[in-house]
C-alpha positions as CSV (number, residue, x, y, z in Angstrom):
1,X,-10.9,-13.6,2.6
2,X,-8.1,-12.3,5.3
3,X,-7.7,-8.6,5.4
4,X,-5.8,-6.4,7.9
5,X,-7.9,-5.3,10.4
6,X,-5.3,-3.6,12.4
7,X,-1.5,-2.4,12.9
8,X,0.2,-1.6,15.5
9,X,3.7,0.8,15.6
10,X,5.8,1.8,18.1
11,X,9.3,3.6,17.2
12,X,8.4,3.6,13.5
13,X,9.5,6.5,11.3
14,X,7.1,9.1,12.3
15,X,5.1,7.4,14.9
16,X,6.5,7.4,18.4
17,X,3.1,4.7,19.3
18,X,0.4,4.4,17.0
19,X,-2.4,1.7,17.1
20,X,-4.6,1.8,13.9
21,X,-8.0,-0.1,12.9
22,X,-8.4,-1.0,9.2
23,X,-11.2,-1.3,6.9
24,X,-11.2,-3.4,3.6
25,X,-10.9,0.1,1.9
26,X,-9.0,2.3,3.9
27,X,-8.4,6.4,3.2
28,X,-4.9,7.7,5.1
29,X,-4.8,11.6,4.7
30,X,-2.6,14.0,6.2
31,X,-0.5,16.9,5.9
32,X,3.2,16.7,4.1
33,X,5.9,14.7,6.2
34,X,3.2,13.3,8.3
35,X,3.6,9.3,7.5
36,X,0.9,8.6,5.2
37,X,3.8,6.6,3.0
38,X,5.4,5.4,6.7
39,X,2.4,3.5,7.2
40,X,2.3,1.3,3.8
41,X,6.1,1.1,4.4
42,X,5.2,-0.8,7.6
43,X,3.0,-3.0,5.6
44,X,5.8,-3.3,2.9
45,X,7.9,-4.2,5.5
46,X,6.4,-7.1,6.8
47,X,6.3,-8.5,3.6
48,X,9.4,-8.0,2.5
49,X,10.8,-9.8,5.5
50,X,8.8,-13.0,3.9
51,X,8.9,-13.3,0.1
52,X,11.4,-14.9,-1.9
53,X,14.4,-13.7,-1.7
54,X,13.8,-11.0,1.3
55,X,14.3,-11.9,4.8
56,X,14.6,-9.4,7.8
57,X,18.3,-8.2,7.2
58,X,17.3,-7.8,3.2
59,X,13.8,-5.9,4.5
60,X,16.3,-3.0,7.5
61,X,19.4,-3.3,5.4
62,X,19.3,-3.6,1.7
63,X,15.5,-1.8,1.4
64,X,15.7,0.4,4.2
65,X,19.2,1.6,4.4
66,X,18.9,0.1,8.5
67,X,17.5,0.4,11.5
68,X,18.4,3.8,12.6
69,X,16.8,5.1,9.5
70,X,13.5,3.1,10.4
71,X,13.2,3.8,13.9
72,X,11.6,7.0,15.4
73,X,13.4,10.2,16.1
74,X,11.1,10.4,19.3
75,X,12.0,7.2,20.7
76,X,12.9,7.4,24.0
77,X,14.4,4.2,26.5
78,X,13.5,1.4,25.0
79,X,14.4,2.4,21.6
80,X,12.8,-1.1,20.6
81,X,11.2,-0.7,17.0
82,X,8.1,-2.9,17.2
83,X,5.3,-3.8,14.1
84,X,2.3,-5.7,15.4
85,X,-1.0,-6.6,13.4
86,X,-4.1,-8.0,13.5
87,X,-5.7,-10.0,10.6
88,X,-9.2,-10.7,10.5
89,X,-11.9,-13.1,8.6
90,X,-13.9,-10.6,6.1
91,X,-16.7,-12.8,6.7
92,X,-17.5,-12.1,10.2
93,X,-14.9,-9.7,10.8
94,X,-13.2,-12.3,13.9
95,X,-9.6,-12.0,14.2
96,X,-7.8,-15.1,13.2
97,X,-3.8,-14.4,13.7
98,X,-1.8,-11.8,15.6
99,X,1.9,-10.9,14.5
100,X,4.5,-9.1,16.6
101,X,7.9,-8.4,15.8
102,X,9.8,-7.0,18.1
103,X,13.5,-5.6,16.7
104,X,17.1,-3.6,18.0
105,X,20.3,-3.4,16.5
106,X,23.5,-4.9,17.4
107,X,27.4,-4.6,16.0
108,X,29.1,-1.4,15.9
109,X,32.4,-0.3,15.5
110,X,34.7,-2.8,13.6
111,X,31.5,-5.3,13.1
112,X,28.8,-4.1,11.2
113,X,25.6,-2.9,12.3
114,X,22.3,-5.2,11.6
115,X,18.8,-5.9,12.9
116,X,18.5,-8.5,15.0
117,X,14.6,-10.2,16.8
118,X,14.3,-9.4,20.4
119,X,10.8,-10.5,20.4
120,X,8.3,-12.7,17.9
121,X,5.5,-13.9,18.9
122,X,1.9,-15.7,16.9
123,X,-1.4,-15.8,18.0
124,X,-4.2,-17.7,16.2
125,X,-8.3,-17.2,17.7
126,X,-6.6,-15.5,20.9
127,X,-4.1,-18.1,21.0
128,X,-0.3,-18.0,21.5
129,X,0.8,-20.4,19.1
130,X,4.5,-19.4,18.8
131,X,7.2,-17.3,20.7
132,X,10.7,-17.1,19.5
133,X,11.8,-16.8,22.9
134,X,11.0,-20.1,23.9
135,X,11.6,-21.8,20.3
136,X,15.2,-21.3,19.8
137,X,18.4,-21.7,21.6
138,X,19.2,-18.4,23.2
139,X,23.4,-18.9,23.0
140,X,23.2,-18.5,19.8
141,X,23.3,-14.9,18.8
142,X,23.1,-16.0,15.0
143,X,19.7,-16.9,15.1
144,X,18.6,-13.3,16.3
145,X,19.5,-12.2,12.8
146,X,16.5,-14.0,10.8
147,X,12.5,-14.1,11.8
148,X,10.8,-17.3,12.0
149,X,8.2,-15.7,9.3
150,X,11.3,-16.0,6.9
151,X,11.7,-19.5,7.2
152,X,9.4,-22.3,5.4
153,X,10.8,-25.3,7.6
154,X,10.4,-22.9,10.5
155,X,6.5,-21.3,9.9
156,X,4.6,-24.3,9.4
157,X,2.3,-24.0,12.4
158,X,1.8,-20.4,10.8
159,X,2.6,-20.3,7.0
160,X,-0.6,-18.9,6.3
161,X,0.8,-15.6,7.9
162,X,3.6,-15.9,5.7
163,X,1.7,-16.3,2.8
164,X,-0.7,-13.4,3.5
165,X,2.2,-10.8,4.1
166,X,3.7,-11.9,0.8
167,X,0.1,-11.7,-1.0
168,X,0.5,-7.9,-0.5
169,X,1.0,-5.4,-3.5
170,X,2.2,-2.0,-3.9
171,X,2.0,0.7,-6.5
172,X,2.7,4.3,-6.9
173,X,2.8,4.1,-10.9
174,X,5.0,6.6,-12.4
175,X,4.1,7.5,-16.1
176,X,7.3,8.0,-17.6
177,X,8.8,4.8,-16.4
178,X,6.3,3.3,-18.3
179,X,6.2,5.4,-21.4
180,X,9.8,5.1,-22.2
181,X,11.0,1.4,-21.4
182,X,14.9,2.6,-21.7
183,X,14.3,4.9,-17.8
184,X,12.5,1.8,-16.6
185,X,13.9,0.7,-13.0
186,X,13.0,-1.7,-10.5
187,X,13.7,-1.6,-6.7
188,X,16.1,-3.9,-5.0
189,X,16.2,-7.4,-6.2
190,X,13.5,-6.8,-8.8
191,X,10.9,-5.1,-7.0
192,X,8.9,-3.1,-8.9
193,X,7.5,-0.1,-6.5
194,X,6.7,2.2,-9.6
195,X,4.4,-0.2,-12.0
196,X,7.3,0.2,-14.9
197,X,6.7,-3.5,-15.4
198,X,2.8,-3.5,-15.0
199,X,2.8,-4.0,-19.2
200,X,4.9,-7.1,-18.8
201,X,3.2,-8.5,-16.4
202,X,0.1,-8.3,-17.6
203,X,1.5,-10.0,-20.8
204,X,2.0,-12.9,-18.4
205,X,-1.5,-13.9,-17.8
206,X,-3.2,-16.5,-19.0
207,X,-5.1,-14.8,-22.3
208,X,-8.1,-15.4,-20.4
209,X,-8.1,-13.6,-17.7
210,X,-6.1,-10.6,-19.6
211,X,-8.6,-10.7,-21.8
212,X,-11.3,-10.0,-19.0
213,X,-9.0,-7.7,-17.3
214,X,-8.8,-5.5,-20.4
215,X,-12.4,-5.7,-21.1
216,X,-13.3,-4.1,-17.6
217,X,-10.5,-1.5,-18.1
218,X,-12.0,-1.0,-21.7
219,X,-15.4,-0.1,-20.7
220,X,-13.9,2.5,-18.1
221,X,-11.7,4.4,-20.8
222,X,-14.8,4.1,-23.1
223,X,-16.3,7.0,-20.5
224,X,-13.3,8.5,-19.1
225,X,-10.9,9.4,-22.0
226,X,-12.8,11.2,-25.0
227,X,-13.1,9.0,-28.2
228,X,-10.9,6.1,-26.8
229,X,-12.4,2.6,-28.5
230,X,-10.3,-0.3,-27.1
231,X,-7.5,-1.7,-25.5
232,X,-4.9,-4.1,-26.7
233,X,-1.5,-5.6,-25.9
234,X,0.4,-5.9,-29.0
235,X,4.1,-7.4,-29.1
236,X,7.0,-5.0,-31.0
237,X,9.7,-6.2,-33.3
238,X,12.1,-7.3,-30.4
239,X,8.8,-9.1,-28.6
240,X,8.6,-6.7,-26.1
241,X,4.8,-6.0,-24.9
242,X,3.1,-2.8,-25.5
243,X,-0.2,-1.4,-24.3
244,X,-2.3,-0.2,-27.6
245,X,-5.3,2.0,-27.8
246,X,-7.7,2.9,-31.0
247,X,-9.4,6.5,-31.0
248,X,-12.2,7.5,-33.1
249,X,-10.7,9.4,-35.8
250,X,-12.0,10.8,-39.6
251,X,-9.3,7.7,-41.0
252,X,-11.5,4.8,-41.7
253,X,-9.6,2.5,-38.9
254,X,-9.2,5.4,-36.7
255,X,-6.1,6.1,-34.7
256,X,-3.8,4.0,-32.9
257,X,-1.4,5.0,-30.2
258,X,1.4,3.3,-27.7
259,X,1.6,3.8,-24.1
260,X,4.9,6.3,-24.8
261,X,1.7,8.3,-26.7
262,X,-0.6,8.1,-23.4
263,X,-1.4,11.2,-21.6
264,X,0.1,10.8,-18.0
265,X,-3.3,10.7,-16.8
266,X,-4.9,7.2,-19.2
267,X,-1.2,5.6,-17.7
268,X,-2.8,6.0,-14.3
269,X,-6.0,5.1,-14.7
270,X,-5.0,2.0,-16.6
271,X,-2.5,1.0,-13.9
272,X,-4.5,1.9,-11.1
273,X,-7.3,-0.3,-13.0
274,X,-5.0,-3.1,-13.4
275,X,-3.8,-3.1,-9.4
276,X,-7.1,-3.3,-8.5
277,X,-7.9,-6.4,-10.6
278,X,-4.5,-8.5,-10.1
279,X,-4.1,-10.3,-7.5
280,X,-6.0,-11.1,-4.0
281,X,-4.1,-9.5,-1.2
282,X,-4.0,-6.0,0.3
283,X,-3.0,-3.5,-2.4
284,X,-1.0,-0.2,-1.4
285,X,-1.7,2.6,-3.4
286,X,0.1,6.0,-3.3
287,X,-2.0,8.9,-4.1
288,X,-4.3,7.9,-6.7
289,X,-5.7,10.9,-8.0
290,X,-2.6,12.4,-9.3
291,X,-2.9,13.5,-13.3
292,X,-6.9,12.4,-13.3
293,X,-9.3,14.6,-14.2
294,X,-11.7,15.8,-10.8
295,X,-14.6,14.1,-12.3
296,X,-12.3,10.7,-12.4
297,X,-11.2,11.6,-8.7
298,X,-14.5,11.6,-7.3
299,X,-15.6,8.4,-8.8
300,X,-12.4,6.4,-7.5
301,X,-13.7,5.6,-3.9
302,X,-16.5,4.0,-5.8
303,X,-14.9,2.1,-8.3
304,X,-12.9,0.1,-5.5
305,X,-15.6,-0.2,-3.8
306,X,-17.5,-1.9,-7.1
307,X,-14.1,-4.1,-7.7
308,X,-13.9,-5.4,-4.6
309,X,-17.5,-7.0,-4.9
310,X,-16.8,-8.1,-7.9
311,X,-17.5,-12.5,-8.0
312,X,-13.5,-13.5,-8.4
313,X,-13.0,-11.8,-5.1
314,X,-12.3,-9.2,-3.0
315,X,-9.3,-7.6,-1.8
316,X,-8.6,-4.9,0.4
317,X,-7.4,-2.0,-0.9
318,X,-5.4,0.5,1.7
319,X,-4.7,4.4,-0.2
320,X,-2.7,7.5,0.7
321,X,-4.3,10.8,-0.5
322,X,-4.0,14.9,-0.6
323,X,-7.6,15.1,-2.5
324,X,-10.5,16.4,-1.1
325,X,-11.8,15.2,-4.6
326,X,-12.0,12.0,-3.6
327,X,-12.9,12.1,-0.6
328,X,-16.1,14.1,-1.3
329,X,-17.7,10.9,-2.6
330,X,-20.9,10.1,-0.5
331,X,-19.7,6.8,0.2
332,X,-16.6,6.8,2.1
333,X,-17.8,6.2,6.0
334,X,-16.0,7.9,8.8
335,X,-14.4,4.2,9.9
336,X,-12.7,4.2,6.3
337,X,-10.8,7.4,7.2
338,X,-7.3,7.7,9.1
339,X,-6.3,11.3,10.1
340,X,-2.5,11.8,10.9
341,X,-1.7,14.7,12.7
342,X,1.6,15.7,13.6
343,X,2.5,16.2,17.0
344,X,5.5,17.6,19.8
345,X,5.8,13.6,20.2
346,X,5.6,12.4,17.3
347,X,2.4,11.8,14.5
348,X,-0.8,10.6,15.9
349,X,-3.7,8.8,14.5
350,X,-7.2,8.8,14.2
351,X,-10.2,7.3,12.5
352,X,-12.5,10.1,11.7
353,X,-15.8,8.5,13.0
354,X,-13.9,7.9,16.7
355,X,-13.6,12.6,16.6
356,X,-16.2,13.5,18.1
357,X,-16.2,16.6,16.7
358,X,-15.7,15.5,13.3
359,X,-18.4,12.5,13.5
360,X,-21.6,14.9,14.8
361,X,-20.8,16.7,10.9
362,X,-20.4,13.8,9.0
363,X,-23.7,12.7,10.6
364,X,-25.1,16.1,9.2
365,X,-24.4,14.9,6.2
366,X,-21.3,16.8,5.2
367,X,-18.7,14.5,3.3
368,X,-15.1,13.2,4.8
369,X,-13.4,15.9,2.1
370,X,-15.7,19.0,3.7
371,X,-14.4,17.3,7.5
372,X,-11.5,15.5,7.7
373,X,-9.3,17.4,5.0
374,X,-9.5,20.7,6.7
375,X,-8.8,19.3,10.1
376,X,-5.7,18.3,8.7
377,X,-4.3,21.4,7.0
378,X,-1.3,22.7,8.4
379,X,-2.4,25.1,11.1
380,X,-0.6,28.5,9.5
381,X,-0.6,27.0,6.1
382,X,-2.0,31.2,4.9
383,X,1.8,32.6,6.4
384,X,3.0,30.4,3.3
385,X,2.5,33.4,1.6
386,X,3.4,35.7,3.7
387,X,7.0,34.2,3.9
388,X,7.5,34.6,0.3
C-alpha cells in the first residue's frame, strides 16, 4: 500500500515554508486560523488537479477562487507557490515517487489572470524520471497552463502518481445536509466535501460489500447509541435511498427511524464509519469528534487504528482536531502528532516526538492531549474574558 509519507509547502495559505512527515494515521492540532484545514487543502489540491474533470486551472480557479487566494500572505521575492510530496511503500516505509509542482500567475489587466507551471518535476527510488522543463516546448506559453499529472497520454511513465492523488477522499460530514435531502449541495462539479451524498453512495455498492459495511457499522451503534438494533438502507416512494435504524421499544417490532430522525451525533458516527471503510486511499477528515459523546471521542484514535488492519486493507487516514478527548487515547505516539503554531512569519510545524520538551513527558507517560494540546493554546487565551 502507498501512503504519504511527507509534504512539502512553501507560499501556501498559512505556511510561509513548511516540511511535514506523515504517518499512516496522522493527528494535526492547532489553535483557530492556524491551517489545520490548509493542510488537507494541499492534499485536496493535488488531487483535484488529476481526477476527471479537474485539471490545474479547475483546482486555482474554479475551487480556489485563484492563486492570490492560495498563496501566502508572508511570501516574500519569489512569490512562487510550491506543493511537494513524498510517497512511500507501507511495507518497508521506502520512498517510491517524489512530486513537485512548482506554480505563478500570469495575465492581468485586459487578459485574465490564471495559474500557470513554472516547475514539475518526478522522481521514482531517488530518480528523476520527468521534468517539464525539459519535456515540452518552452515557446509555447499555452502549455504552462495544464500539469503533466493532468494528462493520461502525458503521465504514463508516472500514472501511478496520478492515480494515487485521485484515490484520495475527503469528509467533513455535515448532519443537516444529510437529514433533509432538499439543503443537500455538492461542491464544484459534483464534489461532495460535506458527505450529503454518503447515503447514495453507499446504495451504489455491490450488496455485498454494503452488506459487510453495515454489519461493522452495526455492531458499533449496538454499543454507542442506547437501544439501537440494526442498520438498513431502505428505498422511499420516489426510489431515493435512506439510511434506517430499529430501536428497542415496548411495540413488539420496536421503533424505526430515518436519518432526518438521527441525532446529529449517530449521522457522524455512521459517516465517519463509512469513510473509514470505502475506499483505499488517504482519507481527510475534519474534526471528527464534533456532536459525539466524550466516551465515543476517546475511542476514535483506536477504532482507525483497528480499520486500518483490517484484511481488505489499509488506508491512511490523515485528521484535523480541537479535542483533547481524543487525543488522550494511550495509543496515539508522538510521530502521529503535528503541532501548528502560529508565528510573526507565518505557521510552523512540528511533530510532537521531534519537541524535546514535549517528548521527555510523553515518555513519562503523560498522553498527547495532557502535552501537545496545551502547548498549543493561544498564549493569552484567559484575557478572552477579560475583553468581554
Amino acid at each position: 500500500m502507498l501512503y504519504l509519507s511527507r509534504l512539502i509547502l512553501k507560499n501556501w495559505r498559512n505556511f510561509r515554508s513548511v516540511e511535514i512527515p506523515l504517518q499512516l494515521r496522522v493527528f494535526i492540532i492547532g489553535p483557530n486560523a492556524s491551517g489545520k484545514s490548509n493542510i488537507l487543502d494541499a492534499i485536496r489540491f493535488l488531487r483535484d488537479t488529476c481526477k476527471t474533470g479537474g485539471g490545474l486551472q479547475y483546482a486555482v480557479q474554479s475551487v480556489r477562487g485563484g492563486l492570490s487566494k492560495i498563496r501566502s500572505l508572508f511570501a516574500r521575492d519569489p512569490s512562487d507557490v510550491q506543493i511537494g510530496c513524498e510517497i512511500s511503500d507501507d511495507s518497508d516505509g521506502s520512498v517510491v515517487w517524489k512530486y513537485e509542482l512548482v506554480l505563478n500567475q500570469a495575465g492581468g489587466g485586459v487578459q485574465k489572470t490564471h495559474a500557470v507551471v513554472k516547475s514539475e518535476k518526478v522522481w521514482k527510488d531517488g530518480g528523476l524520471v520527468f521534468d517539464k522543463a525539459t519535456a515540452e516546448d518552452p515557446t509555447d506559453p499555452k502549455l504552462q497552463e495544464y500539469t503533466w499529472l493532468e494528462q493520461p497520454l502525458a503521465n504514463r511513465d508516472f500514472r501511478e502518481v496520478a492515480e494515487f492523488f485521485d484515490s484520495v477522499r475527503y469528509l467533513h460530514l455535515v448532519p443537516q445536509l444529510v437529514k433533509d435531502p432538499g439543503r443537500q449541495r455538492s461542491g464544484v462539479a459534483g464534489e461532495d466535501y460535506f458527505g450529503s451524498d454518503f447515503i447514495s453512495r453507499a446504495s451504489k455498492l455491490n450488496q455485498k460489500t454494503r452488506n459487510s459495511h453495515f454489519r461493522r457499522i452495526e455492531r458499533a451503534l449496538q454499543v454507542a447509541v442506547p437501544q439501537f438494533r440494526d442498520l438498513t438502507l431502505v428505498p422511499d416512494e420516489h426510489g431515493r435511498p435512506h439510511l434506517q435504524t430499529s430501536f428497542k421499544h415496548w411495540r413488539p417490532q420496536g421503533a424505526r427511524q430515518w436519518e432526518d430522525q438521527f441525532s446529529d451525533g449517530t449521522i457522524r458516527l455512521v459517516g465517519f464509519l463509512w469513510a473509514l471503510l470505502e475506499g483505499r486511499g488517504p482519507l481527510l477528515l475534519e474534526e471528527p469528534e464534533l456532536s459525539l459523546h466524550s466516551a465515543i471521542v476517546v475511542n476514535l484514535a483506536e477504532i482507525i487504528a483497528k480499520l486500518q488492519r483490517r484484511k481488505e486493507g489499509r488506508r491512511q487516514v490523515i485528521a484535523t482536531t480541537h479535542s483533547a478527548e481524543l487525543l488522550s487515547n494511550p495509543g496515539i505516539a508522538g510521530e502521529e502528532v503535528v503541532a501548528l503554531y502560529p508565528e510573526d512569519e507565518g505557521t510552523s510545524a512540528q511533530i510532537a516526538a521531534d519537541m524535546e520538551e514535549l517528548r521527555a513527558l510523553l515518555e513519562q507517560g503523560m498522553s498527547v492531549g495532557d502535552v501537545v494540546v496545551p502547548s498549543t493554546s493561544p498564549a493569552h487565551v484567559r484575557q478572552l474574558l477579560l475583553n468581554l
